[in-house]
C-alpha positions as semicolon CSV with decimal commas, in nm:
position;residue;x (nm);y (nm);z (nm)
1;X;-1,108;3,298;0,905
2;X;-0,781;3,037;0,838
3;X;-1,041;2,805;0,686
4;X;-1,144;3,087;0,460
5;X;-0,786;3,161;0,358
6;X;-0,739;2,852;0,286
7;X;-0,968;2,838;0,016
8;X;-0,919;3,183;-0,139
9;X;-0,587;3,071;-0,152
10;X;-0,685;2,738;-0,335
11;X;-0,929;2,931;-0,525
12;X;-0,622;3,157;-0,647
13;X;-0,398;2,874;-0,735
14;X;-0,655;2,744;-0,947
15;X;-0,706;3,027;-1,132
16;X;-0,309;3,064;-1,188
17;X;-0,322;2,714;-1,344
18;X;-0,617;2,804;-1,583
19;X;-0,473;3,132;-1,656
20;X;-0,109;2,966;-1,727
21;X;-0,214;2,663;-1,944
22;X;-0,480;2,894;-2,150
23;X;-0,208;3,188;-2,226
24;X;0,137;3,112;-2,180
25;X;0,331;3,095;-2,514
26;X;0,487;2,787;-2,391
27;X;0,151;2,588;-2,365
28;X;-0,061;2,761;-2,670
29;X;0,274;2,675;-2,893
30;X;0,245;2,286;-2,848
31;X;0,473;2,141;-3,030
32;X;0,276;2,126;-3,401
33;X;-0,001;2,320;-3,240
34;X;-0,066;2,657;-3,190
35;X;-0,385;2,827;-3,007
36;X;-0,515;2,471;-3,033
37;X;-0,489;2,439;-3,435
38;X;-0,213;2,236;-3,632
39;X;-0,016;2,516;-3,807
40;X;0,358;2,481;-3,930
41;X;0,654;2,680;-3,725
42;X;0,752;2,834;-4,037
43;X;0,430;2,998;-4,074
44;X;0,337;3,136;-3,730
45;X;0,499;3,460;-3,820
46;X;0,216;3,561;-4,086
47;X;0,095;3,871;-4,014
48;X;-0,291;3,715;-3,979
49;X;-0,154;3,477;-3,767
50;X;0,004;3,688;-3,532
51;X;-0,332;3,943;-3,503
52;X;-0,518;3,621;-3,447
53;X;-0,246;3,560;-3,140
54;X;-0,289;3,948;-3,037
55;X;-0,708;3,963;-3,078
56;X;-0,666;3,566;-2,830
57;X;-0,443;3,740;-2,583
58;X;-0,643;4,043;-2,510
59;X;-0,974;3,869;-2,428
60;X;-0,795;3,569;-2,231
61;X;-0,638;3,874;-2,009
62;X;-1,015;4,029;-1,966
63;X;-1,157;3,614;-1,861
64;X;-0,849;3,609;-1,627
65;X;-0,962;3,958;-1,474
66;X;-1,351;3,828;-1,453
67;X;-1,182;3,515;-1,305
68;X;-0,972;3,675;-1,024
69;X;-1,287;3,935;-0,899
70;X;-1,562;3,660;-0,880
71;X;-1,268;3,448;-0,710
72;X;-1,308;3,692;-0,383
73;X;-1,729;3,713;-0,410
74;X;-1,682;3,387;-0,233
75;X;-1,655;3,651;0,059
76;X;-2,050;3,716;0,047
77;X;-2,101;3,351;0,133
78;X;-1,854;3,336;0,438
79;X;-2,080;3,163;0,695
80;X;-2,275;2,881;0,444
81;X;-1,946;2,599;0,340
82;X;-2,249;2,454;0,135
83;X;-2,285;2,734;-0,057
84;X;-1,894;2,740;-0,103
85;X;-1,858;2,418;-0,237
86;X;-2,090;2,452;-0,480
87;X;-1,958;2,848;-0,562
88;X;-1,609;2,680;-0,636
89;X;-1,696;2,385;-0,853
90;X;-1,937;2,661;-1,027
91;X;-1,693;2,894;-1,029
92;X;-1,424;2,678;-1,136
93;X;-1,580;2,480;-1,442
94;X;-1,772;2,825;-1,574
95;X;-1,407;2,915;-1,599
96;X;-1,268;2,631;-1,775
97;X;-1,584;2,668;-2,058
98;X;-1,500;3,055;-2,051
99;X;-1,163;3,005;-2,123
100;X;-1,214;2,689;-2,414
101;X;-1,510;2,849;-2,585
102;X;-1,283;3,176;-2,625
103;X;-0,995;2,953;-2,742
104;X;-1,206;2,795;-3,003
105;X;-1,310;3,104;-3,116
106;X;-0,962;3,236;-3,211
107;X;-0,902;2,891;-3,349
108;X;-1,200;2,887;-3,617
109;X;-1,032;3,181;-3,729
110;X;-0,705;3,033;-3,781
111;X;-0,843;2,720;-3,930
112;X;-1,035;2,911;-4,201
113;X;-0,723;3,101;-4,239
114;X;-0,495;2,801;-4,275
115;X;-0,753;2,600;-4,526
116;X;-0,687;2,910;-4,780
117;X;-0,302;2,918;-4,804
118;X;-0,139;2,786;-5,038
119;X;0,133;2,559;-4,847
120;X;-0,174;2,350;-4,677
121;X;-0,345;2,309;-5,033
122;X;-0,012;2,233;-5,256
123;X;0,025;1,923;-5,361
124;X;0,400;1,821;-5,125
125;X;0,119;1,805;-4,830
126;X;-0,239;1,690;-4,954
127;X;-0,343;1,332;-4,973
128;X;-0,082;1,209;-4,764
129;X;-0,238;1,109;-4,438
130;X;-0,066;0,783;-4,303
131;X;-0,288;0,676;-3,947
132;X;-0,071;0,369;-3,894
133;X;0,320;0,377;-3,840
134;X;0,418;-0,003;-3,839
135;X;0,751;0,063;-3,672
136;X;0,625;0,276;-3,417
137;X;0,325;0,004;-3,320
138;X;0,561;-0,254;-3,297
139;X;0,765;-0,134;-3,054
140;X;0,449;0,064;-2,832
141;X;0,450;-0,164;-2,548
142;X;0,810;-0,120;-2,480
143;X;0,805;0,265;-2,465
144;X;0,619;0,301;-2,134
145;X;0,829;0,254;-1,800
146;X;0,811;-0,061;-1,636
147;X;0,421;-0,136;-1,468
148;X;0,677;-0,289;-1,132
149;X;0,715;0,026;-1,027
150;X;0,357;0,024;-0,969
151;X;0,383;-0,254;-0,645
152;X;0,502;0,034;-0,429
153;X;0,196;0,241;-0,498
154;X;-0,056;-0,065;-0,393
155;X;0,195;-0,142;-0,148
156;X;0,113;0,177;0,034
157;X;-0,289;0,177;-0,087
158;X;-0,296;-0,213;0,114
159;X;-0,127;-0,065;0,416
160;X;-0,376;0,256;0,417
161;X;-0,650;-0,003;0,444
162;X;-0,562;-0,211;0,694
163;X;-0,483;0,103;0,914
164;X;-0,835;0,203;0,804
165;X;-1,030;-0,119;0,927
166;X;-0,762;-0,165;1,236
167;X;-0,738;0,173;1,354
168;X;-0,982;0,414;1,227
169;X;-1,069;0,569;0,882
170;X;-0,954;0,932;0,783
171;X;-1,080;1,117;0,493
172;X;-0,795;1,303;0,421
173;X;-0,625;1,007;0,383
174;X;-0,836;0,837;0,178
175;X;-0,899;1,142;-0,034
176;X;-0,498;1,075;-0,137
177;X;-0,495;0,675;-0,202
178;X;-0,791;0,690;-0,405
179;X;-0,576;0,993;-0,620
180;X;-0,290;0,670;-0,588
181;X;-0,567;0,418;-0,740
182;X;-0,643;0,664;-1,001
183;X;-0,302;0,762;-1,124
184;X;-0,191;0,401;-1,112
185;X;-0,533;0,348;-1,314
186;X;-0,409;0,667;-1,559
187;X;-0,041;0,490;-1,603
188;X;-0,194;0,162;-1,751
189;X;-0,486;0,389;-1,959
190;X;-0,155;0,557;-2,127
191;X;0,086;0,280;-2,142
192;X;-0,192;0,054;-2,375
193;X;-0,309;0,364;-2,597
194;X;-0,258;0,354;-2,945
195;X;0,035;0,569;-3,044
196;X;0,030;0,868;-3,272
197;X;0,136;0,905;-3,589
198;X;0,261;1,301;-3,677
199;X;0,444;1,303;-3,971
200;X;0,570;1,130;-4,277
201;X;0,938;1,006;-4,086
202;X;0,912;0,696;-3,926
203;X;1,202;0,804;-3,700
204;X;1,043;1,096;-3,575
205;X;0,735;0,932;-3,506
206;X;0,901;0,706;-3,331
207;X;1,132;0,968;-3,127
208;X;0,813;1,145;-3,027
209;X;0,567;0,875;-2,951
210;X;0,871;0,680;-2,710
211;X;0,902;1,046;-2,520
212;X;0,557;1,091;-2,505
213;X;0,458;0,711;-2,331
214;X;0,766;0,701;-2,156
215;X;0,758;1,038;-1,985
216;X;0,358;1,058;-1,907
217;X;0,377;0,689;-1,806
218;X;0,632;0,782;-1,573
219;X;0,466;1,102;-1,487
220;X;0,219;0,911;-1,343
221;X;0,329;0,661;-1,194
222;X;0,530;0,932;-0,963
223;X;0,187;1,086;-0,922
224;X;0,107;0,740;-0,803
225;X;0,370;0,674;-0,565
226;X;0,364;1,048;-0,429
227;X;0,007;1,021;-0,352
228;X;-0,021;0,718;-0,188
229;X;0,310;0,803;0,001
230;X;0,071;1,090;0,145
231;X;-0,192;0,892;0,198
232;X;0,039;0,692;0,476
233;X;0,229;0,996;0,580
234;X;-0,115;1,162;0,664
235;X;-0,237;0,797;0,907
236;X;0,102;0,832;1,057
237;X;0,144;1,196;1,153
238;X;-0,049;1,093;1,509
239;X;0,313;0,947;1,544
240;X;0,480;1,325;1,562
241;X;0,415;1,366;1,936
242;X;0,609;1,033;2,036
243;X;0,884;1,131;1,799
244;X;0,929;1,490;1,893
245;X;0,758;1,524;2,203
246;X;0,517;1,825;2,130
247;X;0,191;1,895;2,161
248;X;-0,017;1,652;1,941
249;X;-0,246;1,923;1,862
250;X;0,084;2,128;1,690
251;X;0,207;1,800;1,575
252;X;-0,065;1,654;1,380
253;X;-0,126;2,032;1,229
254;X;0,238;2,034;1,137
255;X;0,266;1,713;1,008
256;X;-0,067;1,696;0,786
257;X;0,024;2,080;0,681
258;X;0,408;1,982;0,579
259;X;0,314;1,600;0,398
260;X;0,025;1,764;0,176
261;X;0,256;2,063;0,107
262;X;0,575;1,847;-0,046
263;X;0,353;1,585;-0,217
264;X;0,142;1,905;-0,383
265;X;0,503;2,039;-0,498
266;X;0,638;1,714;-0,605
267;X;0,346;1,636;-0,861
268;X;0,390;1,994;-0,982
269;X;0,733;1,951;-1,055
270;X;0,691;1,628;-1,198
271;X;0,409;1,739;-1,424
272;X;0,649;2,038;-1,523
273;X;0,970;1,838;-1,602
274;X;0,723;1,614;-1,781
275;X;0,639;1,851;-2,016
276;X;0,886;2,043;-2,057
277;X;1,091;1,726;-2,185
278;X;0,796;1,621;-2,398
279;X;0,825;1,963;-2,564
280;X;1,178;1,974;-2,638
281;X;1,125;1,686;-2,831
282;X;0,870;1,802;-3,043
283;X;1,055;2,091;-3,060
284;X;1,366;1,926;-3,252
285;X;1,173;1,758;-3,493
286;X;0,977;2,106;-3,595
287;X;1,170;2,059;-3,946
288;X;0,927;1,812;-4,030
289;X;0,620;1,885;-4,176
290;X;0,342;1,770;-3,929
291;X;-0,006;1,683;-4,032
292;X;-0,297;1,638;-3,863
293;X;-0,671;1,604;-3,938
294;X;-0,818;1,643;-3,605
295;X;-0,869;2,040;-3,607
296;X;-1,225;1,998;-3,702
297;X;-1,288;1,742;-3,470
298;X;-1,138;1,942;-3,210
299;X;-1,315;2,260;-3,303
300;X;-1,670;2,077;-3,339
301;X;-1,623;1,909;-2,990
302;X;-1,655;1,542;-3,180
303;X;-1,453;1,225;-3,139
304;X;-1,131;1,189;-3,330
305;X;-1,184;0,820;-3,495
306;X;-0,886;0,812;-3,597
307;X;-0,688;0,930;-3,295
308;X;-0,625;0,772;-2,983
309;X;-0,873;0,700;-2,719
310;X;-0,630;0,884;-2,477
311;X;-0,424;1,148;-2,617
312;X;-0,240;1,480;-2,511
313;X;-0,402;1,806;-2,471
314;X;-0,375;2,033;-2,790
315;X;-0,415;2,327;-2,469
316;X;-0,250;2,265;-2,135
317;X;-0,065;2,009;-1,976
318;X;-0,185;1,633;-1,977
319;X;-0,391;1,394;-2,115
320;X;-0,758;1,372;-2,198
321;X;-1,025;1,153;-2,349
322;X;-1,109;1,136;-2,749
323;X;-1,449;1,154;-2,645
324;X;-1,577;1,482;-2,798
325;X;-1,728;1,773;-2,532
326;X;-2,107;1,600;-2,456
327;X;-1,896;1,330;-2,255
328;X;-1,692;1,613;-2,128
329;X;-2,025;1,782;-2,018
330;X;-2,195;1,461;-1,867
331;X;-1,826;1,375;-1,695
332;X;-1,893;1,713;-1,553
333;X;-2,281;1,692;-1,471
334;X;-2,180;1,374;-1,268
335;X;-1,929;1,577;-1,039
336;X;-2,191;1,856;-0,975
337;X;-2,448;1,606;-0,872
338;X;-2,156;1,491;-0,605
339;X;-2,046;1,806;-0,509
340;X;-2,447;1,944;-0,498
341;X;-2,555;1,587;-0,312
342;X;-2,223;1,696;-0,052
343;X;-2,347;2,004;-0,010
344;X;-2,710;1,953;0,046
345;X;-2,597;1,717;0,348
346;X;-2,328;1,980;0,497
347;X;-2,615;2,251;0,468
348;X;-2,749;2,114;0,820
349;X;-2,408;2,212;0,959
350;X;-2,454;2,563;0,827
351;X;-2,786;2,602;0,991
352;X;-2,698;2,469;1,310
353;X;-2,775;2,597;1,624
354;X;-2,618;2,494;1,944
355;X;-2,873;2,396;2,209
356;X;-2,866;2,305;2,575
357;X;-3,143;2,109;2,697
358;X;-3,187;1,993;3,043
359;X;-3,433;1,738;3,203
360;X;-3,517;1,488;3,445
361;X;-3,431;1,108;3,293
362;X;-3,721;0,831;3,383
363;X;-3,541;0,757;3,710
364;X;-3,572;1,140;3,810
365;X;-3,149;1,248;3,777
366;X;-3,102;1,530;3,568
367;X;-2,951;1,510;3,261
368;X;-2,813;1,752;3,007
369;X;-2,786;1,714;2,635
370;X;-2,592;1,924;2,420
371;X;-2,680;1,922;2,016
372;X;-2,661;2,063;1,699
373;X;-2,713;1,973;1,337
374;X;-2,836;1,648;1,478
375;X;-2,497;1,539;1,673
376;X;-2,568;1,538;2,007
377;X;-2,359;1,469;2,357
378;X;-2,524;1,361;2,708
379;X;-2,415;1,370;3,090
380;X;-2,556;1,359;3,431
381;X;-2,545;1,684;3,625
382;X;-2,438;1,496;3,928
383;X;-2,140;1,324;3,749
384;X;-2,009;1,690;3,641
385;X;-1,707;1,737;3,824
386;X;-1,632;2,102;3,694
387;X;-1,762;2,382;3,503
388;X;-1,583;2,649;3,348
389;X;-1,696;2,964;3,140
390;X;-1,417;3,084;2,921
391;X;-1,383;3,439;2,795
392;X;-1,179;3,327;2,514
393;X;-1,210;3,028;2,245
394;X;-0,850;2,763;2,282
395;X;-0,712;2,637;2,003
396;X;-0,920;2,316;1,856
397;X;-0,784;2,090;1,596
398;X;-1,074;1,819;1,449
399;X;-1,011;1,462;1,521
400;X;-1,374;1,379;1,397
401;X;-1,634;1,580;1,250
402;X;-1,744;1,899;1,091
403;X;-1,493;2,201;1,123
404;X;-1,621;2,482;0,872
405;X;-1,630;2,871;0,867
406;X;-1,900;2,912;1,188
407;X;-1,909;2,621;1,345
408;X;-1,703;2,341;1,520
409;X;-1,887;2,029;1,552
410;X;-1,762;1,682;1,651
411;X;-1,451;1,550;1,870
412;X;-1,236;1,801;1,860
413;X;-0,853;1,818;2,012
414;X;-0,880;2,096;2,237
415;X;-0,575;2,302;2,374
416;X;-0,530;2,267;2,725
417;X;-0,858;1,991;2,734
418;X;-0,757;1,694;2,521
419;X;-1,046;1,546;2,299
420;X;-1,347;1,710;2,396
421;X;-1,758;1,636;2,227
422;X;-1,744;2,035;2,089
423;X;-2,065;2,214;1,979
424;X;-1,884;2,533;1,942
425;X;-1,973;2,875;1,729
426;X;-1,708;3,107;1,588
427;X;-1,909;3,438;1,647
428;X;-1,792;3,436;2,018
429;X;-1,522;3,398;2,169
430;X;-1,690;3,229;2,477
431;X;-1,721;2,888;2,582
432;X;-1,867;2,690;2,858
433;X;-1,646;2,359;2,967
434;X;-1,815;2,089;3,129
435;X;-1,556;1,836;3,298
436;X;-1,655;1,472;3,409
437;X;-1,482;1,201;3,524
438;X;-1,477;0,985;3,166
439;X;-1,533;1,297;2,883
440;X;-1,486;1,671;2,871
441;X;-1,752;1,906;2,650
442;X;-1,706;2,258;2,511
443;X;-1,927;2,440;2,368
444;X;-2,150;2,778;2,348
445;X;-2,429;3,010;2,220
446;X;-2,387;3,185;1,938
447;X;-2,416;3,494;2,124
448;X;-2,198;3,583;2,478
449;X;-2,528;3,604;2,641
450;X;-2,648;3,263;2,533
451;X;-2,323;3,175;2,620
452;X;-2,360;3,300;2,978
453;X;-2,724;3,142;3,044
454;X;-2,547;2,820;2,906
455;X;-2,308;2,863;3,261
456;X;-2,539;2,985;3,463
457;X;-2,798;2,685;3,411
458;X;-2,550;2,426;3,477
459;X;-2,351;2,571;3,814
């Protein structure tokens, strides 16, 4: 059930993001963009303008309320993870297409709008397309902050792999240097993109296009650090027990639960600040009269050519690629495949069933072998030094293997038991505990009367 929770609860921040960056007034009004096309703040009060805004709002609240009920029909697939993984990345990108297809909608209609006024015809703004800035080229490699910063992140990264090859590999922690290796990637991506020319002034080209590199560079290169300061924090947190002699079970829950918590927070707030200062920027230089020509690239779901190969979002918060939407879609087919190839191999865990087989080995002692979704543990009956049938499950914590919705499969840290080979299903609370001299084993049927033959066959 926590495992569950956890994921309708990851499921729900998700959807907050999507819903925030695809309908609050503070992202759709981007600086010289608004609902995704390049319109003038002077001219955002027009009556069609504003219906357009009204008609956007009303069917991005009706996505967000198909969004939040297909969020909890993850229910009907509570005892398959496979399915779940796949349901979410479904779920999630069906969403984000939902939600840009809608937004392009509203913006065809205020490009066709905008192409018949007056002020975007007249002669003051026609004709007068400038795609290089001199002055703000020149000084482009000085804008970003300083790539030094980036020796703590590998710094950390190096030390996660030698604690990988010397003392075992965690996923987790992997999961978070390899986010380190790819923000680190994203600074130097940003920091040698062309810049952007917006308007006409030369100074306010180059006030926006120094805020822009320098705050996004350092965005992520606190992404970076944060990350791969998690990545450590999550190989160290075995160290919780010496420091504060609990139980490691608590500890290492604790620990992982706290360091993935602050570092989540910290990239939140930096991605925030970020662009909040970005847009205060903009902001002060709204007296100028931007221009851009990418609205029809941007509507058509082509490449800019004459943009940036990395630029900022017109929608949301961040960067993206100026590679038009069929390298968006294969960018997205690739992470399916992943995500279906992942799930395809957990789908054996979701099937499993935990059997107890015992037999005579070719030297006639009896052995027993637990297994299920092709793990399997061994011992000899006469090196079992205890057997215990428990009426309820203790608390487990995975050190290695496969913890999902149903089942508990792998080395698992067992209240009251240490590390224990566990072959254990949630649907009841029993468990049989076999004790021998070098290892301890847990597990059960998924039944109580399974269960209780499991006992009986082994006293």
């Amino acid at each position: 059930m926590a495992f569950m929770v956890f994921i309708i609860v990851t499921m729900l921040f998700m959807l907050g993001t999507l819903v925030f960056t695809m309908g609050s007034s503070m992202v759709l009004e981007n600086g010289s963009y608004y609902l995704g096309i390049t319109i003038p703040k002077n001219y955002r009060n027009e009556e069609a303008v504003k219906a357009i805004a009204a008609e956007y709002k009303k069917s991005w609240r009706v996505i967000s309320l198909i969004g939040l009920v297909t969020c909890f029909m993850i229910l009907l697939f509570y005892d398959y993870v496979s399915i779940q993984m796949v349901y979410i990345m479904v779920w999630f990108f069906a969403l984000i297409y939902v939600y840009q297809q809608n937004l392009k909608k509203y913006g065809w209609k205020l490009y066709n709008w905008k192409i018949t006024q007056e002020w975007y015809n007249s002669e003051e703004n026609s004709g007068k397309l400038r795609r290089i800035d001199t002055a703000v080229t020149v000084n482009k490699d000085r804008m970003p902050v300083s790539a030094y910063w980036g020796i703590i992140t590998l710094a950390g990264v190096a030390f996660c792999v030698f604690r990988y090859i010397t003392a075992g590999f965690s996923v987790v922690s992997f999961s978070f240097a390899m986010c380190a290796v790819v923000f680190l990637v994203t600074y130097f991506v940003i920091a040698k993109s062309r810049t952007k020319v917006y308007c006409d002034d030369s100074n306010v080209n180059m006030k926006i296009n120094k805020c822009v590199r320098f705050e996004w560079s350092r965005c992520m290169m606190l992404h970076s650090g944060m990350a791969a300061f998690t990545a450590v924090m999550l190989l160290m947190s075995g160290k919780m027990e010496a420091l504060f002699g609990i139980d490691s079970n608590t500890a290492s829950g604790m620990s992982i639960a706290v360091t993935i918590m602050l570092g989540s927070l910290g990239s939140m707030m930096a991605l925030f600040i970020t662009y909040d200062n970005i847009r205060k920027v903009k902001n002060q230089a709204a007296s100028v009269n931007y221009y851009d020509d990418g609205d029809i690239y941007y509507l058509m779901g082509k490449k800019n050519p004459n943009a940036p190969a990395v630029h900022e979002k017109r929608v949301g918060i961040g960067f993206e690629l100026n590679a038009g939407s069929k390298v968006d879609l294969i960018v997205i087919a690739v992470i399916m495949l992943f995500v279906i190839g992942l799930a395809i191999f957990m789908l054996k865990y979701d099937l499993a069933d935990v059997a107890l087989n015992i037999s005579a080995d070719d030297g006639g002692r009896m052995v027993a072998k637990v297994e299920a979704a092709g793990d399997s543990s061994t011992f000899y009956l006469d090196e079992v030094t205890d057997v215990e049938l428990l009426d309820e499950l203790p608390d487990m914590s995975k050190e290695i293997g496969y913890d999902g919705t149903v089942y508990y499969i792998g080395c698992f840290n067992v209240s009251g038991y240490g590390n224990c080979d566990t072959y254990v299903c949630l649907r009841t609370d029993m468990a049989v505990v076999v004790k021998t001299k070098d290892r301890t084993y847990v597990f059960n049927d998924e039944t109580a009367d399974g269960t209780r033959q499991m006992y009986e066959s082994l006293r």
